[in-house]
C-alpha positions as CSV (number, residue, x, y, z in Angstrom):
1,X,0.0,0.0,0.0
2,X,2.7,2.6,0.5
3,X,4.3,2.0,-2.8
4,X,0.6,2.9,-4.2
5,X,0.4,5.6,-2.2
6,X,3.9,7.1,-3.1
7,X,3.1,7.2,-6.8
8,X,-0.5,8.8,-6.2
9,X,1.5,11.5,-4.9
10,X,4.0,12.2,-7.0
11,X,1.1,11.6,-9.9
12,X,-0.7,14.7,-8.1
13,X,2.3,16.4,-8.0
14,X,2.6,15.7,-11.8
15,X,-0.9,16.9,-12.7
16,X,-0.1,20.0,-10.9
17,X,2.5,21.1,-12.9
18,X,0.6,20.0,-16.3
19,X,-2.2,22.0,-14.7
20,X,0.3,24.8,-13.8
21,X,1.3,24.4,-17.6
22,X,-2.1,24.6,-19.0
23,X,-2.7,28.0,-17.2
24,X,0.3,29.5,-18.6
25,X,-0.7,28.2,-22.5
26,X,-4.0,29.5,-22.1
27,X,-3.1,33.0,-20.6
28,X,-0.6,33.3,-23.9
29,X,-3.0,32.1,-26.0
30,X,-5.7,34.9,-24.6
31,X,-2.8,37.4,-24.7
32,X,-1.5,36.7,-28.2
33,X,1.7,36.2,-26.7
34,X,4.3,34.2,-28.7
35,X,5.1,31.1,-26.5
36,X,6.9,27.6,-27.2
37,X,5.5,24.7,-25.8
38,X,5.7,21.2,-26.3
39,X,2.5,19.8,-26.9
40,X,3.3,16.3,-27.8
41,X,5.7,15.9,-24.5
42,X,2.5,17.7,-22.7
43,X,0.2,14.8,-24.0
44,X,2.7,12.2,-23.2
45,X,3.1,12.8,-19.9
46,X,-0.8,13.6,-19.3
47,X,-1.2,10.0,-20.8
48,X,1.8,8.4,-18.7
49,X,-0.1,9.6,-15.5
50,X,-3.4,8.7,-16.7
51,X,-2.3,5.3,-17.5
52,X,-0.2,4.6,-13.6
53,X,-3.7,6.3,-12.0
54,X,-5.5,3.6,-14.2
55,X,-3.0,0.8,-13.3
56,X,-3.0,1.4,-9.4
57,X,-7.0,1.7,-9.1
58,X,-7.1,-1.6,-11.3
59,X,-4.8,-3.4,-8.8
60,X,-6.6,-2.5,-5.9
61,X,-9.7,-3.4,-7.3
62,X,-8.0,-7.0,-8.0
63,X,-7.0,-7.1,-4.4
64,X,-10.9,-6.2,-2.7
């Protein structure tokens, strides 16, 4: 349990930053503000920490 528990965490941290991320594209967006972002790394990890949530609920599903 405190492996699971370890990884939600940082995965919250994670989503944070994304989150923190997503602010910043959307205030240059509204600004018309030239910015450089990498989407594609942006999706990857968004789908990386979809996919350990997904794996750690599935596992203690298993286990009740």
């Amino acid at each position: 349990m405190y492996w699971e528990s370890s990884y939600l965490k940082k995965s919250n941290y994670e989503l944070h930053k994304i989150g923190v991320n997503l602010n910043q594209i959307a205030k240059a967006i509204n600004s018309d503000e030239k910015v450089n972002f990498d989407l594609e790394k942006l999706a990857f990890e968004l789908k990386y920490h979809i996919n350990l949530v997904r794996k750690i609920l599935s596992e203690n599903l298993e286990r009740y």
